[in-house]
VMD Tcl script that builds the backbone (N, CA, C; Angstrom):
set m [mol new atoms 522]
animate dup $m
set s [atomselect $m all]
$s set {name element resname resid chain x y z} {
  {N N UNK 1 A 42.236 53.006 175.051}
  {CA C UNK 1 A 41.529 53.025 176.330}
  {C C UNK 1 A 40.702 54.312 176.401}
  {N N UNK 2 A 39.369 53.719 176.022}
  {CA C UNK 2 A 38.478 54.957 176.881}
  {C C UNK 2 A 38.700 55.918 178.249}
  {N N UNK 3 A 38.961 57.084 178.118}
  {CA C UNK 3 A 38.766 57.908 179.290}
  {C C UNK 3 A 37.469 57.993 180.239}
  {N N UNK 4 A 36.501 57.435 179.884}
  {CA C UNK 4 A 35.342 57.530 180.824}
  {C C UNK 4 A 35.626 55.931 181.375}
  {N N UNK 5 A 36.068 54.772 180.539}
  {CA C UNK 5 A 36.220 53.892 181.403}
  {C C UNK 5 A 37.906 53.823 182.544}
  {N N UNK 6 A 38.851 54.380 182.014}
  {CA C UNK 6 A 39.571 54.558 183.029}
  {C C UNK 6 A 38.907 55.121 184.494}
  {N N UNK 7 A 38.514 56.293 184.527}
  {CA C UNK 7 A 37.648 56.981 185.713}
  {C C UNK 7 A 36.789 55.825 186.473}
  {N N UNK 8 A 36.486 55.211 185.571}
  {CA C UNK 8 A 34.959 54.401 186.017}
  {C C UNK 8 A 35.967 53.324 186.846}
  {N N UNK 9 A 37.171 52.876 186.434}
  {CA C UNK 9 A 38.099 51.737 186.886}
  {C C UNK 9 A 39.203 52.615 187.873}
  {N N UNK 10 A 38.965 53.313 188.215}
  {CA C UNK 10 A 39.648 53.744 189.388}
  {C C UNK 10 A 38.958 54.006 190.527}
  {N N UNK 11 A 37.635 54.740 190.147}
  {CA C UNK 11 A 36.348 54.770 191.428}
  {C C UNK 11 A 36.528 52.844 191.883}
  {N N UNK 12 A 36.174 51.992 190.899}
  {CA C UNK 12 A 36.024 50.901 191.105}
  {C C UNK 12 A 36.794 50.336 192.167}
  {N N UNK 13 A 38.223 50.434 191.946}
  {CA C UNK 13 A 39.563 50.066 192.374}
  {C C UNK 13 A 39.912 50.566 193.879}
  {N N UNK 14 A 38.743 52.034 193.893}
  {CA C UNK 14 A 39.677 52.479 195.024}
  {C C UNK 14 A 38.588 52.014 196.444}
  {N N UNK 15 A 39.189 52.139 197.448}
  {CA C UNK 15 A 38.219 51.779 198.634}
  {C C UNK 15 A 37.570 53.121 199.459}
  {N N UNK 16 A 37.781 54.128 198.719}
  {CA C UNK 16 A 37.357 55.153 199.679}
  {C C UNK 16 A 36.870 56.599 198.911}
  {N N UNK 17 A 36.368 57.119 198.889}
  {CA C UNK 17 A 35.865 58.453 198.071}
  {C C UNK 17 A 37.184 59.202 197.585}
  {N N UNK 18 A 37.252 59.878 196.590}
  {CA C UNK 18 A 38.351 60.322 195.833}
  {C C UNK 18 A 37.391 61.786 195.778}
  {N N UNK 19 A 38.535 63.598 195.761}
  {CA C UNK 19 A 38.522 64.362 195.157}
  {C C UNK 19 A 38.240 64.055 194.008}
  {N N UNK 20 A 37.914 65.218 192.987}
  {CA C UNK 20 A 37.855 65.246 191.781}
  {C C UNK 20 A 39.553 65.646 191.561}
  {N N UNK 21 A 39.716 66.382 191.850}
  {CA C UNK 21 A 41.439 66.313 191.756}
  {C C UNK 21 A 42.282 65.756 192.536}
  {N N UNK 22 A 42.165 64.921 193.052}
  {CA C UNK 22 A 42.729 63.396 193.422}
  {C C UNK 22 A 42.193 62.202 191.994}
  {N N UNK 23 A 41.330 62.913 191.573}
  {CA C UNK 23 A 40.809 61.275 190.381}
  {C C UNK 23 A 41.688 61.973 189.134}
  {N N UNK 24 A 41.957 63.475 189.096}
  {CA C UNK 24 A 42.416 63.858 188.275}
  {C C UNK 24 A 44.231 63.357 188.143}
  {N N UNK 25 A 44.884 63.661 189.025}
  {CA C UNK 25 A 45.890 63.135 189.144}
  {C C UNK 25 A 46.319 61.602 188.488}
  {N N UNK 26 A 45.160 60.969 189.782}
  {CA C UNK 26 A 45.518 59.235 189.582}
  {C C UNK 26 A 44.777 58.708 187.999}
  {N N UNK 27 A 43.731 59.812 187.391}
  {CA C UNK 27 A 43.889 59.420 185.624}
  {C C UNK 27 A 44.793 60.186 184.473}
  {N N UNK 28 A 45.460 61.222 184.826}
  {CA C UNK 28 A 45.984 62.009 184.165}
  {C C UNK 28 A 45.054 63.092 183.421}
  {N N UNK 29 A 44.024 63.142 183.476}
  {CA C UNK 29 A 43.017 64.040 183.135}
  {C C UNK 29 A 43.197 65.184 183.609}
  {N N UNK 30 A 42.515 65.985 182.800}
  {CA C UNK 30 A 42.352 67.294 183.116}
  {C C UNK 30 A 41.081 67.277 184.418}
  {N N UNK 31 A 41.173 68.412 185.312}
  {CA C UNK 31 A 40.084 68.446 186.119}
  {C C UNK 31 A 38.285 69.006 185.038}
  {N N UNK 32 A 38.456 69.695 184.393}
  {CA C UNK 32 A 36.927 69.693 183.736}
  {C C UNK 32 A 36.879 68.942 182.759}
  {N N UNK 33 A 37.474 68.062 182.356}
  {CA C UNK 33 A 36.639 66.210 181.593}
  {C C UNK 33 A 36.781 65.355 182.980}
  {N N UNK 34 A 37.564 65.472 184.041}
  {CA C UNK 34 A 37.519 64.456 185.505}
  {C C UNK 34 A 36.067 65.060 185.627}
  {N N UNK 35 A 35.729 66.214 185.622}
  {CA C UNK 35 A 34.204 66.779 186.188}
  {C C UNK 35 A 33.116 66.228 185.105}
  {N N UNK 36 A 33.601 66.692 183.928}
  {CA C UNK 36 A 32.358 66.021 182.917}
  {C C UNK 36 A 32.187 64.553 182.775}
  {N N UNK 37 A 33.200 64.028 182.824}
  {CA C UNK 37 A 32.990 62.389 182.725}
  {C C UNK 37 A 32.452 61.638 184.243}
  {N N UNK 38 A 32.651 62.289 185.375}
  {CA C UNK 38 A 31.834 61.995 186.401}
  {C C UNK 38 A 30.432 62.503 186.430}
  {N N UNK 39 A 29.859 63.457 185.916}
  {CA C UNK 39 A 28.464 63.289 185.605}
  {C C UNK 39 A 27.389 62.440 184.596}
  {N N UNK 40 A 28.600 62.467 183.943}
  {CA C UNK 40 A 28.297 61.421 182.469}
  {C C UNK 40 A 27.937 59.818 183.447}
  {N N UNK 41 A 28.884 59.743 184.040}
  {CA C UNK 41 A 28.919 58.137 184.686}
  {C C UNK 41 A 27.975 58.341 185.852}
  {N N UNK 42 A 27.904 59.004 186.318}
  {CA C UNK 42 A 26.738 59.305 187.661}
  {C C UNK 42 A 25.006 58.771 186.696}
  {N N UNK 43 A 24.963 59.814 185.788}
  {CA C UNK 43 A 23.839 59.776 184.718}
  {C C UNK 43 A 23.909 58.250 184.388}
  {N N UNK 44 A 24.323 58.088 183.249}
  {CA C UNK 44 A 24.713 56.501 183.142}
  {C C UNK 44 A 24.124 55.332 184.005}
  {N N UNK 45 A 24.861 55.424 184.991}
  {CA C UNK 45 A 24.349 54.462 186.337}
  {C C UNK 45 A 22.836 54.492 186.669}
  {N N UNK 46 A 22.589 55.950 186.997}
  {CA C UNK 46 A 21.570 56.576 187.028}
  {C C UNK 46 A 19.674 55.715 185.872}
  {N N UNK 47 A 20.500 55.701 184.896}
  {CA C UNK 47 A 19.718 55.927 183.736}
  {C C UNK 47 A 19.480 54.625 183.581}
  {N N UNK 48 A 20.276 53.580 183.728}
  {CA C UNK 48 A 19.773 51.751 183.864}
  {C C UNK 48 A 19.439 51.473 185.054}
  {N N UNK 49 A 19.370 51.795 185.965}
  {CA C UNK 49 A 18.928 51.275 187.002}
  {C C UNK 49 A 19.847 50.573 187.879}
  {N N UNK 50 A 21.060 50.935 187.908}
  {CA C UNK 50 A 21.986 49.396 188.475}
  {C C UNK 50 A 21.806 49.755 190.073}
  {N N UNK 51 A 22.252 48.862 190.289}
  {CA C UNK 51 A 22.436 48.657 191.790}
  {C C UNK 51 A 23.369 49.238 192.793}
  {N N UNK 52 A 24.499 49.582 191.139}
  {CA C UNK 52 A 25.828 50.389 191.777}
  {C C UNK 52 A 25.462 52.082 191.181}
  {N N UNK 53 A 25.740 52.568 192.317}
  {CA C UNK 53 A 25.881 54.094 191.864}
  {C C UNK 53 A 27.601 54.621 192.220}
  {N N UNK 54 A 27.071 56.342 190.928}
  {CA C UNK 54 A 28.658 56.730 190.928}
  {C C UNK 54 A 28.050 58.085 191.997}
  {N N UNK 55 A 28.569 58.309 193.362}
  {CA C UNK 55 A 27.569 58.743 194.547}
  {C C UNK 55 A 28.940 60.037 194.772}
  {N N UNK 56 A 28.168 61.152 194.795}
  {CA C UNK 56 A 29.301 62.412 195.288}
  {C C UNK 56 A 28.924 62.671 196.472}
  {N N UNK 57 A 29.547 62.745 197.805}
  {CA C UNK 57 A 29.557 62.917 199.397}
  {C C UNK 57 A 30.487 64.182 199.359}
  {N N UNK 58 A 29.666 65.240 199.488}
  {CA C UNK 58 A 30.496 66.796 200.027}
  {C C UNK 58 A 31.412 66.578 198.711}
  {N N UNK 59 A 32.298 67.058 198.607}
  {CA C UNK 59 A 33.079 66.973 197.609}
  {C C UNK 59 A 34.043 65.554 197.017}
  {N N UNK 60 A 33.709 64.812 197.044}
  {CA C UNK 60 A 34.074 63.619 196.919}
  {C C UNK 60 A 33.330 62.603 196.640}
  {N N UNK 61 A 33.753 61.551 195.597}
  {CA C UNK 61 A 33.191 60.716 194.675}
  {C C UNK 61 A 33.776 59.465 195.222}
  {N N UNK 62 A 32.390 58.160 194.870}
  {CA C UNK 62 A 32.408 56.792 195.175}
  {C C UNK 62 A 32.126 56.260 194.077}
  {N N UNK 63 A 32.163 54.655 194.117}
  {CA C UNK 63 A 31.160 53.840 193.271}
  {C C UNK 63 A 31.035 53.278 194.965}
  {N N UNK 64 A 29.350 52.919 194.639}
  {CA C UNK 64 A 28.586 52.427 195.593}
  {C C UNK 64 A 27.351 51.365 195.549}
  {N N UNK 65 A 27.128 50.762 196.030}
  {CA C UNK 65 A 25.997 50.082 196.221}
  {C C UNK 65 A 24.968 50.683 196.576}
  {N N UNK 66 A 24.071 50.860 195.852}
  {CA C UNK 66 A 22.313 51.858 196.100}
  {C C UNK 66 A 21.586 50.704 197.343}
  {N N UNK 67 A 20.751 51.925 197.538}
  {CA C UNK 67 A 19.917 51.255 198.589}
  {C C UNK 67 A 18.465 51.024 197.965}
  {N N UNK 68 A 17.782 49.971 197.814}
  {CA C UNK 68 A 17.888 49.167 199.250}
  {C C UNK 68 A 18.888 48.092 198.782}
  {N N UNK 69 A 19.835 47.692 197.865}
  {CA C UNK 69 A 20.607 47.233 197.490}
  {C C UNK 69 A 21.877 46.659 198.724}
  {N N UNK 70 A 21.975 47.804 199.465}
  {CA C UNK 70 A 22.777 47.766 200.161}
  {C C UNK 70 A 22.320 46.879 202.004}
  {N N UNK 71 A 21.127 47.050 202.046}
  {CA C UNK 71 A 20.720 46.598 203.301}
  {C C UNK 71 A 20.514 44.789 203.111}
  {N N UNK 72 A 19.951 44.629 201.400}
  {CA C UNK 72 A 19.736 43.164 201.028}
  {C C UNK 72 A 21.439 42.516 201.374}
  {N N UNK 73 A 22.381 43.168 200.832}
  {CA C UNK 73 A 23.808 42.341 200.602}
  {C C UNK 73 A 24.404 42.983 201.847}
  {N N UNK 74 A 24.636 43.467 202.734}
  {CA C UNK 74 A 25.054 44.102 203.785}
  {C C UNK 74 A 26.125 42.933 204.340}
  {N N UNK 75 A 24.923 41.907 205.009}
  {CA C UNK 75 A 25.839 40.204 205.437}
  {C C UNK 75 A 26.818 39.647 204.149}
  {N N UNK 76 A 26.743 40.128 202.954}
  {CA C UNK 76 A 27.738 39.693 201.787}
  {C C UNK 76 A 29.293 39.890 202.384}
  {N N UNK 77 A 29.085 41.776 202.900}
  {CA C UNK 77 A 30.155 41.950 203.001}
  {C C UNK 77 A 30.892 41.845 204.312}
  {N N UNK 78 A 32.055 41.939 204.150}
  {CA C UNK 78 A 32.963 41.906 205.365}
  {C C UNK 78 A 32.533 43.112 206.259}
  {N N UNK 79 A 32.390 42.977 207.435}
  {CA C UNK 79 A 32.218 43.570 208.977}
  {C C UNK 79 A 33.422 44.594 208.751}
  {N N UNK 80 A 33.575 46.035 208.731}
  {CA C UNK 80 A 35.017 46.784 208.743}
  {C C UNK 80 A 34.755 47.152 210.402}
  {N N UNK 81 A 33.674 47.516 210.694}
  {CA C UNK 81 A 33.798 47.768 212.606}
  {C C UNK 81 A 32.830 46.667 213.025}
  {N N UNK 82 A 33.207 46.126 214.785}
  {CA C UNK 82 A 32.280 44.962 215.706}
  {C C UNK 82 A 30.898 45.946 215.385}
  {N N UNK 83 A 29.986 45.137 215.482}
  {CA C UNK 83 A 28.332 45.658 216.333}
  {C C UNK 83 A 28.754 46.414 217.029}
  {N N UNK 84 A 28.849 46.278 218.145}
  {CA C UNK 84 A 29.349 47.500 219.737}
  {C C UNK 84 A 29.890 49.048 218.829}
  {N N UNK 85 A 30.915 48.616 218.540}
  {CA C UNK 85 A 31.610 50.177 217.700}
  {C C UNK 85 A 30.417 50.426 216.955}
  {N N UNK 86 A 29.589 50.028 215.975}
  {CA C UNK 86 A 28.899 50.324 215.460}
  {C C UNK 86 A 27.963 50.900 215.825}
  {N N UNK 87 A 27.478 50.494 217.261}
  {CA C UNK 87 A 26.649 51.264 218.000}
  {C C UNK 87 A 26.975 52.294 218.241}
  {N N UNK 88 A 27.938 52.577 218.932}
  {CA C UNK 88 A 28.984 53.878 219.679}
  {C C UNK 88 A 28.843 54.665 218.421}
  {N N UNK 89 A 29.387 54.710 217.225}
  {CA C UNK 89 A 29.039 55.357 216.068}
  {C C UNK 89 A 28.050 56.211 215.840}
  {N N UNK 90 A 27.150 55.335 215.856}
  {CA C UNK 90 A 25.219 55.519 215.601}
  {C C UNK 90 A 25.079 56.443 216.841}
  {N N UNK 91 A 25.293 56.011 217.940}
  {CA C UNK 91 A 24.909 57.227 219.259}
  {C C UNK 91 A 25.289 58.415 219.188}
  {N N UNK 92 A 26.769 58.514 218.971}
  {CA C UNK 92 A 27.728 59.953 218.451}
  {C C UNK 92 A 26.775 60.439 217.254}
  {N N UNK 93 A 26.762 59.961 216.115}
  {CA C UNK 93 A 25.967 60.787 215.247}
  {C C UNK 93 A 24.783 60.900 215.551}
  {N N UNK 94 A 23.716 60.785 215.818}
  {CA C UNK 94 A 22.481 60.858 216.097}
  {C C UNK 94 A 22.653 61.794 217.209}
  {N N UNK 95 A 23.370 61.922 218.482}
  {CA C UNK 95 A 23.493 62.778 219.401}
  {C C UNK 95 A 24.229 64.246 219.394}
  {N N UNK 96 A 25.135 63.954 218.093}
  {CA C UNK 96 A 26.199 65.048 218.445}
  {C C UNK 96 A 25.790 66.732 218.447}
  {N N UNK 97 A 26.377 67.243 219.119}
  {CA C UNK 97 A 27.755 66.395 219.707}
  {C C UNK 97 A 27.580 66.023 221.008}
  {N N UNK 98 A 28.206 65.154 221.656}
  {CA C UNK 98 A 27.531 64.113 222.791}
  {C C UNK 98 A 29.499 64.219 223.410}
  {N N UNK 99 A 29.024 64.196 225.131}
  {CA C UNK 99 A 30.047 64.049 225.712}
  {C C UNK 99 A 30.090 62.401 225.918}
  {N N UNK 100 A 31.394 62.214 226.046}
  {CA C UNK 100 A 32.477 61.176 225.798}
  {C C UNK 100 A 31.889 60.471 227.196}
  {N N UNK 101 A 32.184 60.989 228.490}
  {CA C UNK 101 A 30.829 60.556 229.970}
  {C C UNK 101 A 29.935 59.854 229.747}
  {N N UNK 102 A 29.108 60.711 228.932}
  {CA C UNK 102 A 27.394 60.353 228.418}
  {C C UNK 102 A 27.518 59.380 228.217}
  {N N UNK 103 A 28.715 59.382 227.083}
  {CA C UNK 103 A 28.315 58.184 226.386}
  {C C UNK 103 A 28.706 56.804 227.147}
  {N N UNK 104 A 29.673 56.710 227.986}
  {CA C UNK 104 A 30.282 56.233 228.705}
  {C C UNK 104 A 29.028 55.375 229.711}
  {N N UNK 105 A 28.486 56.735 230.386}
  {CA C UNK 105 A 27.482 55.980 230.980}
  {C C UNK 105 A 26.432 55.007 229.950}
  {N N UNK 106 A 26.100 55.327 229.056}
  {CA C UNK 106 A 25.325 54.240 228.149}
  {C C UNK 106 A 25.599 53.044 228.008}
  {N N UNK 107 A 26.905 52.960 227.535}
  {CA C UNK 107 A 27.233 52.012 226.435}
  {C C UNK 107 A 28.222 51.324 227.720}
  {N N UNK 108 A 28.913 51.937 228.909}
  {CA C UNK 108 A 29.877 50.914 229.264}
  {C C UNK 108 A 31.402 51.709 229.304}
  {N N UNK 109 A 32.035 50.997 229.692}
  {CA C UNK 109 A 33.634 51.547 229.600}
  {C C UNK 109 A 34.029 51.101 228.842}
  {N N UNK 110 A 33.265 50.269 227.616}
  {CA C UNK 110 A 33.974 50.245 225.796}
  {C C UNK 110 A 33.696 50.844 225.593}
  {N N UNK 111 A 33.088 51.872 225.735}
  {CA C UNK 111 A 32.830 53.330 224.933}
  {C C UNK 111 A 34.355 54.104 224.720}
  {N N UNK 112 A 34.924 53.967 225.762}
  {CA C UNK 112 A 36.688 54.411 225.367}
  {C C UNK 112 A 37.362 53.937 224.668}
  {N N UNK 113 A 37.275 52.352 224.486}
  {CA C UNK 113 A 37.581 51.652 223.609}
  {C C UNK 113 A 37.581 51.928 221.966}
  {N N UNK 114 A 35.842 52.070 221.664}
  {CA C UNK 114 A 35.243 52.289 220.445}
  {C C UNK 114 A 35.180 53.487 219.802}
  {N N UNK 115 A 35.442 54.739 221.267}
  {CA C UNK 115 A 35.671 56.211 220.628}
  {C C UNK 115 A 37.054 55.948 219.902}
  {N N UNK 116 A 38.178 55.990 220.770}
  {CA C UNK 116 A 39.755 55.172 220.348}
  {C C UNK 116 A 39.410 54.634 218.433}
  {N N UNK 117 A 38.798 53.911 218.839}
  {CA C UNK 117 A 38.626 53.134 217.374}
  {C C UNK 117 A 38.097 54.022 216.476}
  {N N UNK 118 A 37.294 54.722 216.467}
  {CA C UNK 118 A 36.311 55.634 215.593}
  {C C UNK 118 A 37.468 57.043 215.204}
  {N N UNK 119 A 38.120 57.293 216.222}
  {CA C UNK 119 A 38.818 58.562 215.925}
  {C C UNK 119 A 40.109 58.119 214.716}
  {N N UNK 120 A 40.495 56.731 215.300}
  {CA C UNK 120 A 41.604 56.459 214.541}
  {C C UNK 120 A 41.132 56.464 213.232}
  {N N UNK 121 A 40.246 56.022 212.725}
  {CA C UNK 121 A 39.650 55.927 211.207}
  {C C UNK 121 A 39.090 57.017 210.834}
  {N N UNK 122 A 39.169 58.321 211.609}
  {CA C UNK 122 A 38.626 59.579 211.363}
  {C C UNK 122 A 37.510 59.449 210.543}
  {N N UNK 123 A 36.629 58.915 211.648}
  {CA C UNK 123 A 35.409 59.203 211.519}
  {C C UNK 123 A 34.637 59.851 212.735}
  {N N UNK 124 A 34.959 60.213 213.888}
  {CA C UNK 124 A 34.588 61.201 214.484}
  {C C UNK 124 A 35.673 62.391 215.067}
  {N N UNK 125 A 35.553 63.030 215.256}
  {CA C UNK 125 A 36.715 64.463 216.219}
  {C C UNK 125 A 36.345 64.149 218.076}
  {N N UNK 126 A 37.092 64.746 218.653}
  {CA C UNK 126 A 36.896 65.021 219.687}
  {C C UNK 126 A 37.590 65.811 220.233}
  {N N UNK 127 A 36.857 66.985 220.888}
  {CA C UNK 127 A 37.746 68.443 221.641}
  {C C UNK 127 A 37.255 68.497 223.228}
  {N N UNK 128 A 38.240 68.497 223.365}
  {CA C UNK 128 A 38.004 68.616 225.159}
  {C C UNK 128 A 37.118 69.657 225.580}
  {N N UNK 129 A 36.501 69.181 226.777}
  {CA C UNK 129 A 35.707 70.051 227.668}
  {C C UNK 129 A 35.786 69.516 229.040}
  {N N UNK 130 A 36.411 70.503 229.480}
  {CA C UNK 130 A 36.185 70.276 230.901}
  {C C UNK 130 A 37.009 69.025 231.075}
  {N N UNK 131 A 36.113 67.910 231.683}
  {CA C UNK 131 A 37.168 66.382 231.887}
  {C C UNK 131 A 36.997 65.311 231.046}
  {N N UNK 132 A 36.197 65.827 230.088}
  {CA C UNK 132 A 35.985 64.741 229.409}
  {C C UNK 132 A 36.089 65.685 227.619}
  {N N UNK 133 A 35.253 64.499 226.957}
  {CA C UNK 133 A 35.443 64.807 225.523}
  {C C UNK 133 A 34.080 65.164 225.401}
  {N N UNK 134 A 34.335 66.136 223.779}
  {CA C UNK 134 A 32.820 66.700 222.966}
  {C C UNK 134 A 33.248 65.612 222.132}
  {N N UNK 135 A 32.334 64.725 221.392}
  {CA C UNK 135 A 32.262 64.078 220.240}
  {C C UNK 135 A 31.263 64.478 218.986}
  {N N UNK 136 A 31.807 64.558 218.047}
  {CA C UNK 136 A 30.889 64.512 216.500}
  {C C UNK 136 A 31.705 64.089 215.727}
  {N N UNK 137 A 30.658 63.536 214.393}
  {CA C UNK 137 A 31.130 63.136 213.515}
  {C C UNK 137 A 32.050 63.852 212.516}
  {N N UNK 138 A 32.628 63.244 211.547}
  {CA C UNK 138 A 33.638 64.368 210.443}
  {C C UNK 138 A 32.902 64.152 209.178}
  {N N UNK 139 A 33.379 64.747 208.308}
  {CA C UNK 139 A 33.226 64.339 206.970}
  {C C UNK 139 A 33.427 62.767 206.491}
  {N N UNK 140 A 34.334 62.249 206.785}
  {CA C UNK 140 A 34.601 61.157 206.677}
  {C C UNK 140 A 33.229 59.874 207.085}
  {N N UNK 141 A 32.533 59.981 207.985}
  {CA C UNK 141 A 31.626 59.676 208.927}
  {C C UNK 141 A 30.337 59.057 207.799}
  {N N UNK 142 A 29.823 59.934 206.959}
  {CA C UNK 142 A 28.773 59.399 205.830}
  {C C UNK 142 A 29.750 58.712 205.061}
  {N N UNK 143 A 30.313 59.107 204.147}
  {CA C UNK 143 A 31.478 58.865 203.295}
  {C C UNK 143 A 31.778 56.808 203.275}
  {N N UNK 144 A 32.234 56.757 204.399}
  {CA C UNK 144 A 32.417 55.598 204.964}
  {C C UNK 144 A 31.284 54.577 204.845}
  {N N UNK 145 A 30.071 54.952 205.504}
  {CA C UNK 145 A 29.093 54.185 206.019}
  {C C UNK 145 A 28.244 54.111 204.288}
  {N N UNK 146 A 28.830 55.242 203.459}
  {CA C UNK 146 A 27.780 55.360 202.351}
  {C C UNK 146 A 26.515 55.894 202.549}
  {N N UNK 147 A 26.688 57.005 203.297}
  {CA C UNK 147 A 25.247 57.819 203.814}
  {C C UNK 147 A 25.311 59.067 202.719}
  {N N UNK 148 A 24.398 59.385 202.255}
  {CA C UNK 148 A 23.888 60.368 200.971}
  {C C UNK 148 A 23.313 61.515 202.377}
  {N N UNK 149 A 23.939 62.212 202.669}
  {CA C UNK 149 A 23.464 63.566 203.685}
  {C C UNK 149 A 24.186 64.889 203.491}
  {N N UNK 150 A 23.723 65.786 203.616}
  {CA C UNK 150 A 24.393 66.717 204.032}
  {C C UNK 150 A 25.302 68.014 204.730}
  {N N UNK 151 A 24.595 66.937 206.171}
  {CA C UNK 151 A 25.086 67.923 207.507}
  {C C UNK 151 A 24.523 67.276 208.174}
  {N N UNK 152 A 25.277 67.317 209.484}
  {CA C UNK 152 A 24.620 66.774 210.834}
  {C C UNK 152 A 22.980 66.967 210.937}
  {N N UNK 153 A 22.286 67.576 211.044}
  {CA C UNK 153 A 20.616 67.451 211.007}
  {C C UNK 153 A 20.225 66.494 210.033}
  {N N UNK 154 A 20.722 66.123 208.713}
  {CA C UNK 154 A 20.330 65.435 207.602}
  {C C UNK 154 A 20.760 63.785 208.375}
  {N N UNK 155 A 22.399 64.149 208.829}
  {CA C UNK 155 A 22.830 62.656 209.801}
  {C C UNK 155 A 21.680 62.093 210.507}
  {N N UNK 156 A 21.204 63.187 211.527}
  {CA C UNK 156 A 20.713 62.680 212.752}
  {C C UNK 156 A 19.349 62.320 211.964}
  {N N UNK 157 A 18.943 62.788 210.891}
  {CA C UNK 157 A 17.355 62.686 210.661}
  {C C UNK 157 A 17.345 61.369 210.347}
  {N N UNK 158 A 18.285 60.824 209.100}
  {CA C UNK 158 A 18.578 59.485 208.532}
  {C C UNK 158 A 19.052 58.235 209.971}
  {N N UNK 159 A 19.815 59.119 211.076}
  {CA C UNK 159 A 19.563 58.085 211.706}
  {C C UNK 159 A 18.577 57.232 212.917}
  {N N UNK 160 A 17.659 58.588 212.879}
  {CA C UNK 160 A 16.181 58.219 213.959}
  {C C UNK 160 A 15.115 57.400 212.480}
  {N N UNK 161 A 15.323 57.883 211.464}
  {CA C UNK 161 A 14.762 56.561 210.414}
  {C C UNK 161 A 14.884 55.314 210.347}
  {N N UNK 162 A 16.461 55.616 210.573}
  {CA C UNK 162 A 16.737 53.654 210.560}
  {C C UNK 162 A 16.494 52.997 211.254}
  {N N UNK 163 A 16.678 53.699 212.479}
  {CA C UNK 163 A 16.021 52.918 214.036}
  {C C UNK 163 A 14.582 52.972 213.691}
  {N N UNK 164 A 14.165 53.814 213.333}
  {CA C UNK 164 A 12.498 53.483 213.270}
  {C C UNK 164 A 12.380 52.292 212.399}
  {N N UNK 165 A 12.618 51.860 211.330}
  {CA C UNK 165 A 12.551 51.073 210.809}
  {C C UNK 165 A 13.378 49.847 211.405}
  {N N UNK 166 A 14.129 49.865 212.111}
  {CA C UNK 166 A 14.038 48.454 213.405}
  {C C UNK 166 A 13.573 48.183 214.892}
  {N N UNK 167 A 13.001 49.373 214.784}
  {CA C UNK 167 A 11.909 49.275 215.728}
  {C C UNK 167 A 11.894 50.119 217.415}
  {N N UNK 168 A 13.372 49.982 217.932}
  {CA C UNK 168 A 13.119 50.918 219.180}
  {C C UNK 168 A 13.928 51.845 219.112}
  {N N UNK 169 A 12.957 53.213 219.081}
  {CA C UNK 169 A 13.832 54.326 218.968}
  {C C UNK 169 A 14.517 54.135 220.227}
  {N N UNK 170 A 14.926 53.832 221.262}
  {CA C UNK 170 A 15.470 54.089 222.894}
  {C C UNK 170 A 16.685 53.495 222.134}
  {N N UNK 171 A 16.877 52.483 221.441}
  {CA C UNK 171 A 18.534 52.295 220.865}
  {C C UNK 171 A 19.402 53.720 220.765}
  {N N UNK 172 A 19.081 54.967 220.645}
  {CA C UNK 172 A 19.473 55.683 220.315}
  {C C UNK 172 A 19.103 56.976 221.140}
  {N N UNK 173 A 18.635 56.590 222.800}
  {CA C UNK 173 A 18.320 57.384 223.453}
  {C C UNK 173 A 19.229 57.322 224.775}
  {N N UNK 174 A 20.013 58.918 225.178}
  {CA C UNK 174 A 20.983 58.616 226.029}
  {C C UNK 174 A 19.793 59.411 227.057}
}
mol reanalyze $m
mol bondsrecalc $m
mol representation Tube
mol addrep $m
């Protein structure tokens, strides 16, 4: 058994971004061939053109579906949050950090609902203020969605794009 294809069959296998020493562990590898053989396979992917990429988010590694790859097969895959949460999502990042109220007034009194939901999957934080909540996103937050960014400004920029490209920025105006 190849060591670059073990790596390659555990990114595959797993459902969620892995450390490099988390991939090191779960292959028995050393951490600098876990590091060299993930650039090797990044390159690789890279270098034919596939559709799947080997994608590093902050410190942590995927296999992923490239874009626009990902917007064509999107309906392929299974729904992991409703539309609504999905919205609530999109508002928090694009706004943050955005009070829990705000948002409240926007979206409705599922907004408590969908924050509830979003925190449990730690994909956003929330710290009190006053009577209500501060909301932003975590690390976890791109990771998930498969967003290639690097900080909240990079978030919010990628997400006044996407709305532009469906047409009303006010989706995303509190």
């Amino acid at each position: 058994m190849r060591k670059r294809g073990l790596l390659e069959a555990v990114l595959f296998l797993t459902s969620r971004a892995l450390t490099e020493r988390q991939l090191a562990e779960a292959t028995g590898m050393s951490l600098p061939t876990v590091r060299r053989l993930l650039t090797l396979l990044a390159q690789e992917y890279n270098d034919r053109d596939s559709a799947i990429a080997v994608a590093r988010h902050g410190r942590r590694w995927i296999l992923q579906v490239r874009e626009p790859y990902r917007r064509e097969t999107s309906d392929m895959a299974p729904a992991t949050l409703p539309p609504g949460v999905l919205k609530t999502a999109a508002l928090i990042a694009y706004h943050q950090p955005v009070k829990q109220s705000h948002l409240a007034n926007l979206v409705g009194y599922r907004a408590y609902d969908h924050v509830r939901r979003l925190r449990e999957r730690g994909l956003i934080a929330a710290r009190p203020q006053g009577r209500t909540l501060l909301l932003s996103t975590t690390g976890r937050f791109p990771e998930f969605f498969g967003l290639d960014v690097r900080g909240r400004e990079d978030l919010r920029r990628l997400m006044a794009s996407r709305v532009g490209e469906r047409g009303r920025a006010s989706d995303l105006a509190i």
